[in-house]
Residue frames as a rotation matrix with the C-alpha (Angstrom) as fourth column:
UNK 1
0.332 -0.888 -0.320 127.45
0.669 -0.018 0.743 108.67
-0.665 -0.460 0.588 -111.90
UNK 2
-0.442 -0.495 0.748 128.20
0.897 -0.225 0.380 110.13
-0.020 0.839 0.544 -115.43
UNK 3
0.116 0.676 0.727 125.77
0.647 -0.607 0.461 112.83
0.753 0.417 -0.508 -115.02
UNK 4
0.947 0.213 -0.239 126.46
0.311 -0.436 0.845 113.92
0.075 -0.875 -0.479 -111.41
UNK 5
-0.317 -0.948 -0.041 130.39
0.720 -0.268 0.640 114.22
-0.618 0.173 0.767 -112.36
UNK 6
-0.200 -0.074 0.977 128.93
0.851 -0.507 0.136 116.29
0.485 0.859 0.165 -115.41
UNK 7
0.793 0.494 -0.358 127.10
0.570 -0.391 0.723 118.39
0.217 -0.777 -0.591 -112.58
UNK 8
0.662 -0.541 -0.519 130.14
0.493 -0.207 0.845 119.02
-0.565 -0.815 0.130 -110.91
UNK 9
-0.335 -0.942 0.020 132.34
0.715 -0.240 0.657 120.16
-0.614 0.235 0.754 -113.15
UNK 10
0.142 0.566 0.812 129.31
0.748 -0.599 0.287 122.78
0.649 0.566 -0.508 -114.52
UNK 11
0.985 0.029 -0.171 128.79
0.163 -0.484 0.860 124.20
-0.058 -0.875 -0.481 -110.90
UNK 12
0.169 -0.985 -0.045 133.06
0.785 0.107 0.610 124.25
-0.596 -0.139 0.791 -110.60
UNK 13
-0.577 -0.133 0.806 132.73
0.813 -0.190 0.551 126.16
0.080 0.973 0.218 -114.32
UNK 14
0.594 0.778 0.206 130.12
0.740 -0.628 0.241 128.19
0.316 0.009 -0.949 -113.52
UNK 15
0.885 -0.126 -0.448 132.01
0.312 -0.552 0.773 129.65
-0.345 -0.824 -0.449 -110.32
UNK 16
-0.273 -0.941 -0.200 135.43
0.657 -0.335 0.676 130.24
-0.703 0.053 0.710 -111.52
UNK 17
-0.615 0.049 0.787 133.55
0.677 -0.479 0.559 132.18
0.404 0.877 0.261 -114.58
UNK 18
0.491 0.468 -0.735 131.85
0.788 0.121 0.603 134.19
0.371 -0.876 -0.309 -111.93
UNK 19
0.270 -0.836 -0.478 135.04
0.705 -0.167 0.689 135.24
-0.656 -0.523 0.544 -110.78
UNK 20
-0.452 -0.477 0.754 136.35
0.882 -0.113 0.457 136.17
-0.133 0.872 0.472 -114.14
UNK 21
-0.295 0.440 0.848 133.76
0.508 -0.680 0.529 138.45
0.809 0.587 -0.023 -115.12
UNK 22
0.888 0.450 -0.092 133.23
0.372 -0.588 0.718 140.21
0.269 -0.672 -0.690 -111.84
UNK 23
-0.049 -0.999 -0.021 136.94
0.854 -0.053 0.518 140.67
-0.518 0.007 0.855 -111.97
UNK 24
-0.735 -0.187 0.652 137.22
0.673 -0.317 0.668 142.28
0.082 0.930 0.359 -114.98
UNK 25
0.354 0.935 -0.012 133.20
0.813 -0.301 0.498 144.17
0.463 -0.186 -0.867 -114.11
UNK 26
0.817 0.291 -0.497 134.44
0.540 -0.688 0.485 145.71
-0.201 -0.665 -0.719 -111.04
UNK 27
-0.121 -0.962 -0.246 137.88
0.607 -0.268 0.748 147.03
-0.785 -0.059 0.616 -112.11
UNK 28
-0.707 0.390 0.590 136.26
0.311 -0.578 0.755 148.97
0.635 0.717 0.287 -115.79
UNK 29
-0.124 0.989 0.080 133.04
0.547 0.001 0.837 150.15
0.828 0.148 -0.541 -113.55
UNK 30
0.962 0.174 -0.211 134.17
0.271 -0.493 0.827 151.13
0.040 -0.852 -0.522 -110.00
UNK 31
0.602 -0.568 0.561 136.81
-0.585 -0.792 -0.175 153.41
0.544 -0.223 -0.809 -108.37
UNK 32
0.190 -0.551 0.812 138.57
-0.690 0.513 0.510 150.72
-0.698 -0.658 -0.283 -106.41
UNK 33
0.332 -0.303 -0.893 140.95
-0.888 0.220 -0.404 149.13
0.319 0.927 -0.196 -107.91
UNK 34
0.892 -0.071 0.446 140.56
-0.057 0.962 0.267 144.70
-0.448 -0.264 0.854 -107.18
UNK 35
0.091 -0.952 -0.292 143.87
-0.979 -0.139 0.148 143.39
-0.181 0.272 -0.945 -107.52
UNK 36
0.521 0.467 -0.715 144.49
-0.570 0.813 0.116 140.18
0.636 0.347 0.690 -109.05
UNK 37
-0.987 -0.036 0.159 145.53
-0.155 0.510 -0.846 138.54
-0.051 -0.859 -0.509 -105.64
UNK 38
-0.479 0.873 0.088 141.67
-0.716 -0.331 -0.615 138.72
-0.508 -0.357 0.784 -105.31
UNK 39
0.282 0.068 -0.957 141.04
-0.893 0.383 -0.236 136.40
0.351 0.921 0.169 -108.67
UNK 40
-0.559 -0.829 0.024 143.14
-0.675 0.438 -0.594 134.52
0.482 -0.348 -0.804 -107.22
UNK 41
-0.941 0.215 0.261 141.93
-0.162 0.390 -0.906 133.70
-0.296 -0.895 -0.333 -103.86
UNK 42
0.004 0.999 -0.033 138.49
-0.877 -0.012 -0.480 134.22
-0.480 0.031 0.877 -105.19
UNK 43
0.243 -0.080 -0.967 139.27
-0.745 0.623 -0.239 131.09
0.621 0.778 0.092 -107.88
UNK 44
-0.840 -0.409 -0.358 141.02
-0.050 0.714 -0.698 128.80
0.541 -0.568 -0.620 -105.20
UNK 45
-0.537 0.633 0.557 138.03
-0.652 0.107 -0.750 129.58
-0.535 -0.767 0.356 -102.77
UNK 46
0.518 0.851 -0.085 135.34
-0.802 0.449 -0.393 128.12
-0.297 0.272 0.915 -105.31
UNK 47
0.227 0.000 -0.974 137.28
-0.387 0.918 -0.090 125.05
0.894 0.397 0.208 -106.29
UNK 48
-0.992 -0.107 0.066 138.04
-0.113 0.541 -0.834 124.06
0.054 -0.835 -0.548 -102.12
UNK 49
-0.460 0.849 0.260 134.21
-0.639 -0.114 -0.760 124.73
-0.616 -0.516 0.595 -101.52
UNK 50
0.297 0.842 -0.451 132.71
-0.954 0.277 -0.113 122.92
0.030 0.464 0.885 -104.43
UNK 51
-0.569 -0.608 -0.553 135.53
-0.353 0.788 -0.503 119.76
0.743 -0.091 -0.664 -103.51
UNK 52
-0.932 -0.094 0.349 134.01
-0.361 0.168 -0.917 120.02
0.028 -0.981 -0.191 -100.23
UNK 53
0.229 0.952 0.203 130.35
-0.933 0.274 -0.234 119.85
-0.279 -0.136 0.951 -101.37
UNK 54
0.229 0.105 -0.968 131.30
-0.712 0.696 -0.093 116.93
0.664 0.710 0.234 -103.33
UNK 55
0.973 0.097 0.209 133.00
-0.224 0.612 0.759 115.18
-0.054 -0.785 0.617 -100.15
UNK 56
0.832 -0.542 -0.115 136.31
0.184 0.467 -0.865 114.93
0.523 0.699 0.488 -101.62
UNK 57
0.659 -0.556 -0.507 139.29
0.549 -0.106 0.829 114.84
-0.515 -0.825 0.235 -99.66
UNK 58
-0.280 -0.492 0.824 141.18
0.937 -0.327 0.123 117.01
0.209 0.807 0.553 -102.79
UNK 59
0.702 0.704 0.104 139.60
0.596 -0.662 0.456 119.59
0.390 -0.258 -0.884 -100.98
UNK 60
0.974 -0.159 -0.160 141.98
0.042 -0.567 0.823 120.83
-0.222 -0.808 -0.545 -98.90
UNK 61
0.089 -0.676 0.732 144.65
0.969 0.227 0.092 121.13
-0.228 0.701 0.675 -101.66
UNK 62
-0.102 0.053 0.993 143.09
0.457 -0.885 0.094 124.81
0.884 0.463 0.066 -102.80
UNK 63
0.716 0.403 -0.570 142.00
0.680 -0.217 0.701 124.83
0.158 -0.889 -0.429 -98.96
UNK 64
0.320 -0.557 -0.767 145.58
0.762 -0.330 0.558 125.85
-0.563 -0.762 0.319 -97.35
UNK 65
-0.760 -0.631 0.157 146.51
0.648 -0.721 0.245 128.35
-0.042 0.288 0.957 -100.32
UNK 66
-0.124 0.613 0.780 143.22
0.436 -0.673 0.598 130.08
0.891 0.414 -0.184 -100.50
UNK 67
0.851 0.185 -0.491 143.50
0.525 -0.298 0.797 130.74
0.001 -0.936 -0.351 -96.86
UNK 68
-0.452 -0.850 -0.270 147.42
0.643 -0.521 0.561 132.22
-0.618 0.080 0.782 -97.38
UNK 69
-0.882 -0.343 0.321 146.03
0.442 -0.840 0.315 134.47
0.162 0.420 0.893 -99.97
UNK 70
0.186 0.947 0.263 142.53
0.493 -0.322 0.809 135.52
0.850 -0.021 -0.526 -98.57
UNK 71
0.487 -0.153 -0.860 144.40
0.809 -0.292 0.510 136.08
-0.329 -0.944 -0.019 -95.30
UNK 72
-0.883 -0.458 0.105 146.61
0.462 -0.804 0.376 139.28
-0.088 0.380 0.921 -97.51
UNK 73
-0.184 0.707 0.682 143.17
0.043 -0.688 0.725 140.90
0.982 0.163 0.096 -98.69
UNK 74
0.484 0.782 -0.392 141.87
0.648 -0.019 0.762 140.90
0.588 -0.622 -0.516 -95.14
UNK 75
-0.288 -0.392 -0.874 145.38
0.748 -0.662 0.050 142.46
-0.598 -0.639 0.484 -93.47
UNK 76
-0.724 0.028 0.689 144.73
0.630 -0.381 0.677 144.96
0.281 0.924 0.258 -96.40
UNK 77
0.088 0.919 0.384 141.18
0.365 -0.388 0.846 145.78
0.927 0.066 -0.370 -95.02
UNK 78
-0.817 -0.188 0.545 142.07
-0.484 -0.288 -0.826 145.66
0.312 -0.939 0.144 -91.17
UNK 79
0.345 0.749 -0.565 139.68
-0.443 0.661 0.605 142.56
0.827 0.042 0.561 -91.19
UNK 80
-0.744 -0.542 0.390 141.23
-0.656 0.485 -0.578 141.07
0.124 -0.686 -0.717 -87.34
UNK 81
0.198 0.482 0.854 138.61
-0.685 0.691 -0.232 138.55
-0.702 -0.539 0.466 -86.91
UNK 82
0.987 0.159 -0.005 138.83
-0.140 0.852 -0.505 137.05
-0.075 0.499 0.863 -90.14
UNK 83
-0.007 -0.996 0.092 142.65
-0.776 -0.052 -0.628 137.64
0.631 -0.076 -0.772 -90.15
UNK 84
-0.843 -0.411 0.348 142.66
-0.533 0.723 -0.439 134.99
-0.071 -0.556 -0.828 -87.15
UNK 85
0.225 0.443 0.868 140.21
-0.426 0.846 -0.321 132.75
-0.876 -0.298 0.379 -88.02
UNK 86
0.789 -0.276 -0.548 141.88
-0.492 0.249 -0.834 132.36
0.367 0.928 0.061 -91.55
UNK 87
-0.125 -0.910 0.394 144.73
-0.922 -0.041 -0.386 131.23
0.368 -0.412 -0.834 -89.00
UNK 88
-0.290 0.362 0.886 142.67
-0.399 0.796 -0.456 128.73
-0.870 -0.485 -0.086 -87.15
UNK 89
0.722 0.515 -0.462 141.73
-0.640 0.245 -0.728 127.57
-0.261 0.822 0.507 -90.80
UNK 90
0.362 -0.596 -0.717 144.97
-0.549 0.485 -0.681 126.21
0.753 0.640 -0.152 -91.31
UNK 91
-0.465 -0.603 0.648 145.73
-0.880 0.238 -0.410 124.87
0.093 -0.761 -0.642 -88.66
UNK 92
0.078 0.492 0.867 142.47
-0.084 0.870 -0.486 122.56
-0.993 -0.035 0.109 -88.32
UNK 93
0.780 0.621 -0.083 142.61
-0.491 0.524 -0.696 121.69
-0.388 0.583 0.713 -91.87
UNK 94
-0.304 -0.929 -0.210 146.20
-0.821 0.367 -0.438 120.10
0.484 0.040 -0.874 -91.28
UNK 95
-0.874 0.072 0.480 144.05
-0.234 0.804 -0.546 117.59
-0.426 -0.590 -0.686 -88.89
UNK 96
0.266 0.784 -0.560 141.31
-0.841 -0.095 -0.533 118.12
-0.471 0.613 0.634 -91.43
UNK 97
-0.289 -0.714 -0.638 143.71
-0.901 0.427 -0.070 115.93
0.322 0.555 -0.767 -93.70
UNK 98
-0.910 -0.220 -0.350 143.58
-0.102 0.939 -0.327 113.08
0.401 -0.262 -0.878 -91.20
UNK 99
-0.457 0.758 0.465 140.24
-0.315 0.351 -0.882 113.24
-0.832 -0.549 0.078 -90.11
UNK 100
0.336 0.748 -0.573 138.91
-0.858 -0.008 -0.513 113.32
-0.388 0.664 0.639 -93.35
UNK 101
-0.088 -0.439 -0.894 141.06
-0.827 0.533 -0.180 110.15
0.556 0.723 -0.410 -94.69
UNK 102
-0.993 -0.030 -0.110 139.78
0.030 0.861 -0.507 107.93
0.110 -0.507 -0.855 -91.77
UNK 103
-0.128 0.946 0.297 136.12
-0.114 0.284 -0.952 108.64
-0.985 -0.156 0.072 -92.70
UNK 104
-0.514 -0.284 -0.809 136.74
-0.816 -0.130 0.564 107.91
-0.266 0.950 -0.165 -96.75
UNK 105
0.453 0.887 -0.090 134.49
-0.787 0.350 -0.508 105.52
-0.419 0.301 0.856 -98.22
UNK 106
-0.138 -0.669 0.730 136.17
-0.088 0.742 0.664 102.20
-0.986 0.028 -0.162 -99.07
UNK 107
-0.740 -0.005 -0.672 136.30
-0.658 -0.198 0.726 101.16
-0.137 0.980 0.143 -102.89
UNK 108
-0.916 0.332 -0.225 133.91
0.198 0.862 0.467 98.39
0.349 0.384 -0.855 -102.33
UNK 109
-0.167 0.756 -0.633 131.53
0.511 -0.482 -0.711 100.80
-0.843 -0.442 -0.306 -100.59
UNK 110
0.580 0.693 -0.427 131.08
0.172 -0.617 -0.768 103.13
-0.796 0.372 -0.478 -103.50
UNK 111
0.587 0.115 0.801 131.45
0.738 0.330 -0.589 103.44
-0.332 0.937 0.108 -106.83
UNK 112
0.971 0.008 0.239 132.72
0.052 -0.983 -0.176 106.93
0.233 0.184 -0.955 -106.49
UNK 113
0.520 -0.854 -0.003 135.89
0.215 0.134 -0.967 105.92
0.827 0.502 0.254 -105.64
UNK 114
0.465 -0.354 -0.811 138.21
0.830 -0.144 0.539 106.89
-0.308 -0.924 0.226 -102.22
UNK 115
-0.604 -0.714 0.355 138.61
0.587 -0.699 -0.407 110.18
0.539 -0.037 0.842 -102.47
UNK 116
-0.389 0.916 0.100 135.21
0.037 -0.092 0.995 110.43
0.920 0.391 0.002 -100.84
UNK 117
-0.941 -0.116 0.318 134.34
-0.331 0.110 -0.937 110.86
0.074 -0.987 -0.142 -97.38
UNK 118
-0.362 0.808 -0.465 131.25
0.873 0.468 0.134 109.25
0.326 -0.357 -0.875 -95.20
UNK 119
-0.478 0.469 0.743 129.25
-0.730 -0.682 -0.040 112.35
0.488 -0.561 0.669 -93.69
UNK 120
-0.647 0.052 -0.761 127.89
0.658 0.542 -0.523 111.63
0.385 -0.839 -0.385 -90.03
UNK 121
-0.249 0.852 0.460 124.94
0.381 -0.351 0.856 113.64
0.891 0.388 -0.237 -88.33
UNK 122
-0.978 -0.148 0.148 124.47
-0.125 -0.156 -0.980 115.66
0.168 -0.977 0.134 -84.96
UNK 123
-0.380 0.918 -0.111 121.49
0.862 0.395 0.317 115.56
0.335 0.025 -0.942 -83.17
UNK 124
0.248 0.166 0.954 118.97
0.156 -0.979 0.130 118.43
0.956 0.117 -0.269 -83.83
UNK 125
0.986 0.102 -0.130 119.11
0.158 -0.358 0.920 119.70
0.047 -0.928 -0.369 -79.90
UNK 126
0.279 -0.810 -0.517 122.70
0.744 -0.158 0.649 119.36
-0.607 -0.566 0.558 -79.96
UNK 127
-0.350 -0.448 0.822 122.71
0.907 -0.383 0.177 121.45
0.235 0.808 0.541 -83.26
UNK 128
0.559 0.828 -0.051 120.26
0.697 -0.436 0.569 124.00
0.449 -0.354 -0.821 -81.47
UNK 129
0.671 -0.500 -0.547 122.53
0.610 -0.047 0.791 124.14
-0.421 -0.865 0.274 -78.39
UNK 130
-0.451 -0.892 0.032 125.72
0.699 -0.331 0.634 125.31
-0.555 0.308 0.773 -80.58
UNK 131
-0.288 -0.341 0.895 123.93
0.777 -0.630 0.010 127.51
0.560 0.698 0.446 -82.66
UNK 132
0.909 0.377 0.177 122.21
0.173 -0.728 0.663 129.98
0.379 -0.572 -0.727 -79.85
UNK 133
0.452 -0.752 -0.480 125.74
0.509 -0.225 0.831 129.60
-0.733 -0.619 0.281 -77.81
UNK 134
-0.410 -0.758 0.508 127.59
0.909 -0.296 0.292 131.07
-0.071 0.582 0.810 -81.17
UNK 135
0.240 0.332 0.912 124.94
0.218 -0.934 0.283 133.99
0.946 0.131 -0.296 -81.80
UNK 136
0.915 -0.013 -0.402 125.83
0.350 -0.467 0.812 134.83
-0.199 -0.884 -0.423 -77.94
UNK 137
-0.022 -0.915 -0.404 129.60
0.585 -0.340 0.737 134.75
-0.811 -0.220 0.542 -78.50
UNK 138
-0.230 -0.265 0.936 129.36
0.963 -0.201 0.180 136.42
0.141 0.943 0.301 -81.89
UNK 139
0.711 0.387 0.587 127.62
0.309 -0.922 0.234 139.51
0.632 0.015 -0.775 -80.32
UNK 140
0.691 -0.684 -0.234 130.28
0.248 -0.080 0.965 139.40
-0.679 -0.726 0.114 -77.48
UNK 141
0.019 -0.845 0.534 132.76
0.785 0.343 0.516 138.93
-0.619 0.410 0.670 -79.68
UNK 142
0.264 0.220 0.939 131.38
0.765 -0.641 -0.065 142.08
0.588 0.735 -0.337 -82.16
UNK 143
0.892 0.413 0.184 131.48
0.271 -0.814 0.514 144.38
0.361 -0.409 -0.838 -78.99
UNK 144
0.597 -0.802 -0.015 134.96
0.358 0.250 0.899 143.80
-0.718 -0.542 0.437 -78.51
UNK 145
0.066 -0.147 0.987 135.85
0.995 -0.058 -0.075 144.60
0.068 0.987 0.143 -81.84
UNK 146
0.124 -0.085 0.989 134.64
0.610 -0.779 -0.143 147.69
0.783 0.621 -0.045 -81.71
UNK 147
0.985 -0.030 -0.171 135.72
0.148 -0.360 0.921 148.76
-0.089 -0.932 -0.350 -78.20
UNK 148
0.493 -0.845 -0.207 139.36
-0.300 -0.389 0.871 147.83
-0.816 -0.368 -0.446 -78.44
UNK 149
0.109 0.191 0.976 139.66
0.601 0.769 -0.217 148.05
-0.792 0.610 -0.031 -82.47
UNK 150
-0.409 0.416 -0.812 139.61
-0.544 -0.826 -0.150 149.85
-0.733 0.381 0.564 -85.35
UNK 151
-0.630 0.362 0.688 137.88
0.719 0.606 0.339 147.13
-0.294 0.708 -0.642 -87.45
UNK 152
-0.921 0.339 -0.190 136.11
-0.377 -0.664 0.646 149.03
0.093 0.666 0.740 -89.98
UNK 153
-0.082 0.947 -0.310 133.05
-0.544 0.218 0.810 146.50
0.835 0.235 0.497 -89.99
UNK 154
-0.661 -0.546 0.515 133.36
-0.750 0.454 -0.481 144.87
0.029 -0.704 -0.710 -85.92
UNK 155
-0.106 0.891 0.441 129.82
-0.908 0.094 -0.408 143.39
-0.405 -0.443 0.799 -86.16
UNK 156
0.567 -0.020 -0.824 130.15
-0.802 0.215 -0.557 141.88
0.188 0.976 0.106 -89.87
UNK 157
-0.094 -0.940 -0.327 133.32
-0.541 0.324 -0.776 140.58
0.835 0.104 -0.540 -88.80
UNK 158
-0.723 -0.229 0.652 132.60
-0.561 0.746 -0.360 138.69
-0.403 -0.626 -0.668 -85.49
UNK 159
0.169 0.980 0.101 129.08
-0.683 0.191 -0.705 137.83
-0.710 0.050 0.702 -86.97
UNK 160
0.818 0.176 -0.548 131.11
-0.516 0.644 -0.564 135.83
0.253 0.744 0.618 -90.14
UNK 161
-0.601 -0.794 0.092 134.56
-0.736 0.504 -0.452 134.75
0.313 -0.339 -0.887 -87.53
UNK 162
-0.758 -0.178 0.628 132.93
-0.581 0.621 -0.526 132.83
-0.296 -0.764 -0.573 -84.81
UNK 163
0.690 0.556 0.463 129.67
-0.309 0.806 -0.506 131.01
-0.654 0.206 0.728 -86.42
UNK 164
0.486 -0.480 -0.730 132.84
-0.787 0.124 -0.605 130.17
0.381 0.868 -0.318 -89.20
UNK 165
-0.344 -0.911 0.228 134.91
-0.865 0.212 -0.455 128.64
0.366 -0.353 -0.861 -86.60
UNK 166
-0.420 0.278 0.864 132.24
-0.486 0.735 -0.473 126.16
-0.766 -0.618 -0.174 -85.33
UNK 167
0.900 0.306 0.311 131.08
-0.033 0.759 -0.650 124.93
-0.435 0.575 0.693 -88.91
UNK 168
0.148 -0.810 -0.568 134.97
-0.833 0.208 -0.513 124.64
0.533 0.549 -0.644 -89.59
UNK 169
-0.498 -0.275 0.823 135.17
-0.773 0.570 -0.277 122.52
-0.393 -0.774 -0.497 -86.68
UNK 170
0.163 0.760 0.629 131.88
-0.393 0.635 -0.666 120.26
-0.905 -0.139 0.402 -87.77
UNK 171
0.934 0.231 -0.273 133.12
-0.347 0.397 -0.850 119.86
-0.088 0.888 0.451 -91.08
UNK 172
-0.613 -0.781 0.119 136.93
-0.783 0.581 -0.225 118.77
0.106 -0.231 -0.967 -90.12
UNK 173
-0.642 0.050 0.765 135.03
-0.559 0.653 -0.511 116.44
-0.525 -0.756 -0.391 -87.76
UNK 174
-0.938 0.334 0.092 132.30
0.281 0.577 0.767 114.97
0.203 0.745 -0.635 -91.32
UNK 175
-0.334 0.911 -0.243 129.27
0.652 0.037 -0.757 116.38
-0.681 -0.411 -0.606 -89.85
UNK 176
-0.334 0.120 0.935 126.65
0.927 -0.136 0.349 117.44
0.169 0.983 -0.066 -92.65
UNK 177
0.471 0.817 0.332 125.20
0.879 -0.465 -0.104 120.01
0.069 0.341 -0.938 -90.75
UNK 178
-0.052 -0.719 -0.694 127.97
0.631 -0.562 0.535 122.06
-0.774 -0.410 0.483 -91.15
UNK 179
-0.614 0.225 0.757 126.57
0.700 -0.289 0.653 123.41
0.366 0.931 0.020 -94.46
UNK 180
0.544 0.824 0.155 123.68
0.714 -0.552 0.430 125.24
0.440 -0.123 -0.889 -92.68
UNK 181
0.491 -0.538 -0.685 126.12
0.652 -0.295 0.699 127.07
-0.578 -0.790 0.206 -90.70
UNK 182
-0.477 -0.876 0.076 128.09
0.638 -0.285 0.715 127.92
-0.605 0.390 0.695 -93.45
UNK 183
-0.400 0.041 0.915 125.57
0.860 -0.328 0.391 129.30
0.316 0.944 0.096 -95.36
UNK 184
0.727 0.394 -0.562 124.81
0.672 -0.574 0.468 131.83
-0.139 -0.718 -0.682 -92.78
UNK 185
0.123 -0.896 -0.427 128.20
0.442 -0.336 0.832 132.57
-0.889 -0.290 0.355 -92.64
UNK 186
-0.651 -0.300 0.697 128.70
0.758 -0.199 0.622 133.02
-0.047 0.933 0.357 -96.60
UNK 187
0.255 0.609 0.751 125.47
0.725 -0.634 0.268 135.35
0.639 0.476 -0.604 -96.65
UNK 188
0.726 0.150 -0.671 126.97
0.628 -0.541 0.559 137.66
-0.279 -0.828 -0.487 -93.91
UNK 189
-0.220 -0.955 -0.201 130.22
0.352 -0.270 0.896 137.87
-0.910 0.127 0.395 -95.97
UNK 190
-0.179 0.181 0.967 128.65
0.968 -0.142 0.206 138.82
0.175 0.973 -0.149 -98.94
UNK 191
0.835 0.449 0.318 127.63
0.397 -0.892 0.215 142.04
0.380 -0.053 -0.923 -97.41
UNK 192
0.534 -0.746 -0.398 130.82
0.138 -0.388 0.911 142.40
-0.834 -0.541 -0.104 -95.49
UNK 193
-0.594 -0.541 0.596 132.83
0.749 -0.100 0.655 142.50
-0.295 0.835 0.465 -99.24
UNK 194
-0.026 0.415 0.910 130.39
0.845 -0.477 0.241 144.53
0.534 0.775 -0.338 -100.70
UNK 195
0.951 0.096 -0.293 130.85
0.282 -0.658 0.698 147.22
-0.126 -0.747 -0.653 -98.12
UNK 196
0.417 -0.906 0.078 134.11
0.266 0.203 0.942 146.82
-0.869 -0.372 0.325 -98.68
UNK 197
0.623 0.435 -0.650 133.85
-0.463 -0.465 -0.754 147.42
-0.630 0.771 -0.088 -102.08
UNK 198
-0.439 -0.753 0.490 135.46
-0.739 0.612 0.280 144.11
-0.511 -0.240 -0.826 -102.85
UNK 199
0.397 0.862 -0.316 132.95
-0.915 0.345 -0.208 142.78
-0.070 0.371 0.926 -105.76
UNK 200
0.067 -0.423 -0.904 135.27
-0.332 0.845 -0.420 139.53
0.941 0.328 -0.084 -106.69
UNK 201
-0.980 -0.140 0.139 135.15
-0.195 0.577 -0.793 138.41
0.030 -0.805 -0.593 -102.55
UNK 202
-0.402 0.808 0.431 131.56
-0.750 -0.021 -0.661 139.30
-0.525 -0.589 0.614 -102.66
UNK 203
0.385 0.435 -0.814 130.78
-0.865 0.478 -0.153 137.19
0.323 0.763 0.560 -105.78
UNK 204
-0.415 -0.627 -0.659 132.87
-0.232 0.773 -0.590 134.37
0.880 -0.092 -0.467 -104.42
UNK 205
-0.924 0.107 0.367 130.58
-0.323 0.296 -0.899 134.17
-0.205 -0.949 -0.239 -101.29
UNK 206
0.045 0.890 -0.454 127.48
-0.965 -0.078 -0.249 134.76
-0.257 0.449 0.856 -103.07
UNK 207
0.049 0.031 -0.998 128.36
-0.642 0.767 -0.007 131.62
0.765 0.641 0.057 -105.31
UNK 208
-0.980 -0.160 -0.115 129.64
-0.039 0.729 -0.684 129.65
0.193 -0.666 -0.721 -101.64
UNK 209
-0.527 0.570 0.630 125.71
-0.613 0.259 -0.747 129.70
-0.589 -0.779 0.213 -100.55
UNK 210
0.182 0.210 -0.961 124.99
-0.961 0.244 -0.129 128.46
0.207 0.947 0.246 -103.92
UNK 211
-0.292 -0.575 -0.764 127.61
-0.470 0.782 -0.409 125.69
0.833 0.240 -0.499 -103.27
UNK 212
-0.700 0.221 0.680 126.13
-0.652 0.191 -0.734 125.57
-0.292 -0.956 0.010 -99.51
UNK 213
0.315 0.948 -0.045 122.12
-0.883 0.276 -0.379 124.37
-0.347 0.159 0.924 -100.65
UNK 214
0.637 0.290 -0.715 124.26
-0.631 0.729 -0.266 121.88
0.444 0.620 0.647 -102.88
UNK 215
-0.460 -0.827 -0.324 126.46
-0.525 0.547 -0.652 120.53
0.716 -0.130 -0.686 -100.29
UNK 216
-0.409 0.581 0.704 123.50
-0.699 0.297 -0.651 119.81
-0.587 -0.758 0.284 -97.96
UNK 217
0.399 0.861 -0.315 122.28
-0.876 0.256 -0.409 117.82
-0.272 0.440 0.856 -100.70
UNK 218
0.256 -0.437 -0.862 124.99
-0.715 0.515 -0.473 116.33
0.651 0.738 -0.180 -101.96
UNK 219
-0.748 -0.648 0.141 126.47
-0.529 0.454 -0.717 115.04
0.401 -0.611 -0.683 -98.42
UNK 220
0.328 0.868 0.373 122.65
-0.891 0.416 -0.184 113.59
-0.315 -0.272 0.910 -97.72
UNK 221
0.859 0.253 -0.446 123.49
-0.457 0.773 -0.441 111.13
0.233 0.582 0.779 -100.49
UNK 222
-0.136 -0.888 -0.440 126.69
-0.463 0.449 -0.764 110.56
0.876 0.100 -0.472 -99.61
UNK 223
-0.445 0.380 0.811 125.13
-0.879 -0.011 -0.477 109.63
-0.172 -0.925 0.338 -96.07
UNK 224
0.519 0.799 0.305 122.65
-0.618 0.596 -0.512 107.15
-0.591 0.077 0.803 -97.38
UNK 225
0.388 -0.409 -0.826 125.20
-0.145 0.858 -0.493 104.96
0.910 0.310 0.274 -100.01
């Protein structure tokens, strides 16, 4: 217990220093100038995501403001997919709240303590099923973009909205394999920032697939107590 809290609050430490110094990097090094709204959002993102690996319903404290200020950098870019799925973020993570406090681990179930959720499992075929149906809409969804659009990146941008929206859904709903999902999603956005020339979003995704490998791990165990 004492060691896996120490864990956590390295990984937590790690990312927010991350942040810092790719701040501070890309603003003395490049021609775009990162405003510290970025910092910001980039700091709130890595302490909802590493809550989440952990299972913790404290999650969705940094959740609803990092989504109010990640949604400003995106009008900024002319980002319209993630613009509205940063919408549909808040919304489900207002029923996020209550789903996530009626799968919480009693106190006599685990040691860890009830801020903790149970994680639940799909079966592989049905996980199959959803992901081929998202890579369909996600190309659909790219060609639209850039038909009746001026998204700057249309592909990037449906390619990290809609596989986003279905592992937001799976992780409202406790299902672990919403990590695998996500870490698609985080490596797609890492290039979409860095195109952007946005080093403090890109470093803040980079670090989410990080947090991704350890939330598949972490939500195993939380599975098995």
């Amino acid at each position: 217990m004492a060691s896996t809290k120490w864990y956590d609050y390295s990984f937590l430490a790690l990312g927010l220093l991350i942040q810092v110094v790719t701040f501070y990097l890309s603003n003395t090094f490049q021609s775009v100038d990162i405003g510290y709204i970025s910092l910001v959002s980039g700091c709130l993102g890595i302490c909802s995501v590493c809550l989440t690996a952990q299972g913790n319903i404290l999650t969705f404290v940094f959740g609803f403001t990092q989504v109010l200020t990640y949604t400003y950098l995106c009008v900024a870019q002319r980002f319209y997919g993630e613009i509205a799925i940063n919408g549909y973020y808040f919304l489900t993570m207002i029923y996020g709240v209550y789903a996530w406090k009626r799968r919480l681990k009693r106190p006599e179930d685990s040691s860890k303590g009830k801020h903790f959720v149970s994680p639940r499992n799909l079966p592989p075929w049905t996980l199959i099923i959803i992901a081929l149906l998202t890579l369909l809409v996600s190309w659909l969804a790219g060609i639209g973009l850039a038909l009746w659009t001026d998204d700057t990146q249309p592909y990037l941008d449906a390619f990290t909205t809609v596989p986003a929206l279905v592992a937001q859904v799976l992780m409202i709903l406790v299902y672990r394999e919403h990590w695998f999902i996500w870490l698609a999603v985080d490596g797609l956005s890492v290039a979409l920032w860095l195109r952007a020339g946005d080093y403090c979003m890109a470093a803040q995704y980079a670090f989410w697939c990080a947090n991704c490998l350890y939330g598949i791990r972490r939500w195993k165990t939380l599975a098995s107590n």
